[in-house]
C-alpha positions in Angstrom: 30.3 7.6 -2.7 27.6 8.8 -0.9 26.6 12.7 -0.3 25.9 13.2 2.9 24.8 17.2 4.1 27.3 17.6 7.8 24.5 18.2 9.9 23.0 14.5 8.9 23.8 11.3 11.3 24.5 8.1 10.4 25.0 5.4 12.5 27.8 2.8 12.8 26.4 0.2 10.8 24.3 1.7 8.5 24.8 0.7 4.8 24.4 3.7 2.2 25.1 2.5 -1.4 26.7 4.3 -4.7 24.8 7.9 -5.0 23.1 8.0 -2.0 22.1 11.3 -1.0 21.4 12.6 2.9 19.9 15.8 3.8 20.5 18.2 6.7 20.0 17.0 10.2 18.6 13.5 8.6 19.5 10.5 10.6 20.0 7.0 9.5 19.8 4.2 12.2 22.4 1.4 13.0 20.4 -0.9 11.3 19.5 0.7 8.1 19.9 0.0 4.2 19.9 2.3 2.0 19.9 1.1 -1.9 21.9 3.3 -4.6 20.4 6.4 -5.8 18.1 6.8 -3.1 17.6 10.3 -2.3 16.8 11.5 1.6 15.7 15.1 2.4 16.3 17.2 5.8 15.0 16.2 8.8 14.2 12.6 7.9 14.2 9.5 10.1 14.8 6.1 9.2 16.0 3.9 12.1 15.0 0.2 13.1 15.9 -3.0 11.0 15.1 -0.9 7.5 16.0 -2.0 3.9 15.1 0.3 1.1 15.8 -0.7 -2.5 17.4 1.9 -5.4 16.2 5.5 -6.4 13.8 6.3 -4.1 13.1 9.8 -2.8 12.1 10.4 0.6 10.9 14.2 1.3 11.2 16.3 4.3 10.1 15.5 7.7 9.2 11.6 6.9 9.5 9.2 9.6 10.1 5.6 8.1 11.1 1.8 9.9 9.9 3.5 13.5 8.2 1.2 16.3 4.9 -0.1 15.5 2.3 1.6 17.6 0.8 -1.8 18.8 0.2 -2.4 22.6 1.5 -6.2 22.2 4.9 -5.0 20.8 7.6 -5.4 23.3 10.8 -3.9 21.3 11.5 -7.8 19.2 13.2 -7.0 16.2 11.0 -6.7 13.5 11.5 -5.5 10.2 10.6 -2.8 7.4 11.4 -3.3 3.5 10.7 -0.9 1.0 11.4 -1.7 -3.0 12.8 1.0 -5.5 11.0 4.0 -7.1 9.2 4.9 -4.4 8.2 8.5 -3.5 7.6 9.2 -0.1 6.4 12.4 0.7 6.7 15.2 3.6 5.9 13.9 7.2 4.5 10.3 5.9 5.3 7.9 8.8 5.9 3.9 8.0 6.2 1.4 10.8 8.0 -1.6 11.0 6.1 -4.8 11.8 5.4 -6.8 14.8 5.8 -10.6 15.6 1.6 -11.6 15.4 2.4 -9.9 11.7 5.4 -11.9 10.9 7.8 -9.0 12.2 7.2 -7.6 8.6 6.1 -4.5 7.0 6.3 -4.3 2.8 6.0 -2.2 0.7 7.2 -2.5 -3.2 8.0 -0.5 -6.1 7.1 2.0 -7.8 4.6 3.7 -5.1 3.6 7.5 -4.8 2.9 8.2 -0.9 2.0 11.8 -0.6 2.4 14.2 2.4 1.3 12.8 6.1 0.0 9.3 4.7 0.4 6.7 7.4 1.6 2.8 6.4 1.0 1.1 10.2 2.6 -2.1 10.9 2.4 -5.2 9.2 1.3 -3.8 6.2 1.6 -5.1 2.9 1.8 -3.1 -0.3 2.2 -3.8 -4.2 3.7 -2.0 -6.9 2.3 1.4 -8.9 -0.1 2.2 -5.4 -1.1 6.1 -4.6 -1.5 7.2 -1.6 -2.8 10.8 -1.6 -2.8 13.2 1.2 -3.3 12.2 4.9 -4.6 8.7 4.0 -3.6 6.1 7.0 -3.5 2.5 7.1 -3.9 0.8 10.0 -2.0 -2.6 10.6 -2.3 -5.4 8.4 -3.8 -4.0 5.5 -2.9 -5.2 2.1 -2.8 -3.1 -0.7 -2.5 -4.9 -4.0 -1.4 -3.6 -7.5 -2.5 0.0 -9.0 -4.6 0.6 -6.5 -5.6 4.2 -5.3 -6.5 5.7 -2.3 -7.2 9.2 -2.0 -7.1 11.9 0.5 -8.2 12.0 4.0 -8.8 8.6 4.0 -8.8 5.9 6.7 -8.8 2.1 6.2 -9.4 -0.5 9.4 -6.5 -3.1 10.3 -6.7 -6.3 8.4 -8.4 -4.8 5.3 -7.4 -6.1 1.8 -7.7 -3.1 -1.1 -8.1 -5.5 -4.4 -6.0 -4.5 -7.7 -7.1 -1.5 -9.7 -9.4 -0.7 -7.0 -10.5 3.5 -6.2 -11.3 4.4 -2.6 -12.8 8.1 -2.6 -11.8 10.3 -0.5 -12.8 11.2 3.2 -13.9 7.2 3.0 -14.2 4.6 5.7 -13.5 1.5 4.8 -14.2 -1.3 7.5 -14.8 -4.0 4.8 -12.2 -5.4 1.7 -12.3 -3.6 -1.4 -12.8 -6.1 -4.1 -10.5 -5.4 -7.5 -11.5 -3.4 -10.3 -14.1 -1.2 -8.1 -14.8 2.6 -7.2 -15.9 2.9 -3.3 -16.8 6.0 -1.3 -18.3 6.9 1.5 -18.3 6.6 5.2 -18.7 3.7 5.7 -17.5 3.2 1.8 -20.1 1.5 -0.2 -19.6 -0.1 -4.0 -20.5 2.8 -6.4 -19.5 1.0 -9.9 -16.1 -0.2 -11.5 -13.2 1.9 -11.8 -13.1 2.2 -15.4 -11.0 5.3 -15.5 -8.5 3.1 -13.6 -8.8 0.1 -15.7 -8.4 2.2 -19.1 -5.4 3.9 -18.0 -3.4 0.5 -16.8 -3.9 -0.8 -20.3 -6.9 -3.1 -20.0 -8.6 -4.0 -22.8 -12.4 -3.2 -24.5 -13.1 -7.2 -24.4 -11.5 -7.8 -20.7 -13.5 -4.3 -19.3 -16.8 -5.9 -20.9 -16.1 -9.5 -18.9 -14.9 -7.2 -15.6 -18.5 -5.2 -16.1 -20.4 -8.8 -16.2 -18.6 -10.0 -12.7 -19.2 -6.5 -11.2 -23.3 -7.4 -12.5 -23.1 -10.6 -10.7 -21.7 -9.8 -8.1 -23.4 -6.5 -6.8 -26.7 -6.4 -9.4 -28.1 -10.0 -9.5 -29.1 -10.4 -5.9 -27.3 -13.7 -5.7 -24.7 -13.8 -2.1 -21.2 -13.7 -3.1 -21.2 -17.6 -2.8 -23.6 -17.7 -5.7 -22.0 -15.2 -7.5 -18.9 -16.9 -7.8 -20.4 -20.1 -9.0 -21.9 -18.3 -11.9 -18.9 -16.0 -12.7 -17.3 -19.7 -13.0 -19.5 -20.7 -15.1 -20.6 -17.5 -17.4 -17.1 -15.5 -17.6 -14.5 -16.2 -20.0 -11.2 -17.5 -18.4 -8.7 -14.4 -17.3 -5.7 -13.6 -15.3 -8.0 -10.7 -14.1 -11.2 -12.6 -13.9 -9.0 -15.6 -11.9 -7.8 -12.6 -9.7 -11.0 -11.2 -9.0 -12.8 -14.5 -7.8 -9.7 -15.6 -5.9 -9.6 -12.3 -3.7 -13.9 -12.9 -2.9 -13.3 -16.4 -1.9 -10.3 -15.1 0.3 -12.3 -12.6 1.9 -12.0 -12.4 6.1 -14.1 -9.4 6.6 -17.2 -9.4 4.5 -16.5 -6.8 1.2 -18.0 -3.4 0.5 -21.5 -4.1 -0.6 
């Protein structure tokens, strides 16, 4: 059974499961899942087609699966789905997506989203992500794996934030964010690897040493990114990471932080 305070609102045809807890005066939309063990504070809206997974918490004031704030949207159903572990902190807002977008806005598991962070439309967001205070994403952005953003910062629509990447705070970032990388500033530029990051998700002495020869290439050579590649390719040992990294510079739309 789910707890649910008497001031809260749920809709006909929302779907709480086991050990869901509602604060007071929440409301939960009509067309809104809620996975087991999922905890909701007061004054909390979720509305809109909105499927979150198990034992997430969601904290006071948060507004999550509302309209996208996109000029072309003209109410379609569109969707917002959210994985388990997540925290979501006070007064964060997460939009659901639009059809240009695919009507879709991820987001996975295992995410810390702290107070008055912004997730716009048509995002897309891994697993084990920070958010930290009052950092907004426009639409489209993709935020891969262990990534962290930190406070007070803003990221342009249709950015891609590479895995185990650091964005400083009070940054700017109009350009992707290639993995393994610390950027700052306003606009952000490169200002080394993120080797704080890398050490605490478990990567190895050897694989830091081959991700500190790509970085070289890459931003210390003076070769352009399409040389670069070529000679990671042909000077870098063979990786999952190091794979990762040159597949995310040859899929890059928007130039990357130089």
């Amino acid at each position: 059974m789910a707890d649910i305070h008497s001031t809260a609102i749920i809709k006909p045809g929302a779907k709480l499961g086991k050990g869901v807890e509602i604060g007071p005066y929440s409301i939960i939309g009509e067309n809104v899942e809620i996975g087991e063990g999922t905890k909701v504070g007061p004054h909390v809206l979720i509305e809109g087609w909105t499927k979150l997974g198990k034992n997430n918490q969601i904290f006071h004031g948060a507004s999550i699966g509302l309209e996208p704030q996109d000029m072309k949207f003209k109410g379609e159903e569109s969707y917002l789905f959210i994985g388990d572990n997540n925290t979501i902190r006070e007064n964060a807002t997460i939009h659901r997506g639009t059809e240009e977008g695919g009507g879709e806005t991820w987001i996975g598991n295992d995410n810390l989203i702290m107070a008055y962070c912004h997730v716009a439309h048509d995002c897309q967001l891994g697993n084990h992500i920070i958010m930290s205070n009052a950092t907004n994403l426009a639409g489209h952005v993709i935020v891969e794996d262990y990534a962290v953003l930190t406070g007070l910062t803003g990221i342009h629509q249709f950015v891609r934030i590479g895995k185990m990447a650091m964005v400083g705070a009070h940054s700017k970032v109009v350009k992707d964010v290639p993995p393994y990388v610390l950027v700052d500033g306003h606009p952000a530029r490169v200002n080394g690897i993120n080797v704080v990051g890398l050490r605490r998700n478990g990567v190895s002495p050897e694989l830091r040493s081959e991700i500190k020869r790509a970085y070289k290439l890459l931003y210390r050579s003076n070769l352009n990114i399409s040389q670069a590649i070529e000679k990671m390719d042909q000077e870098l040992d063979a990786s999952e990471e190091i794979e990762h990294f040159l597949r995310f510079l040859r899929n890059a739309q928007r130039g990357i932080c130089r």
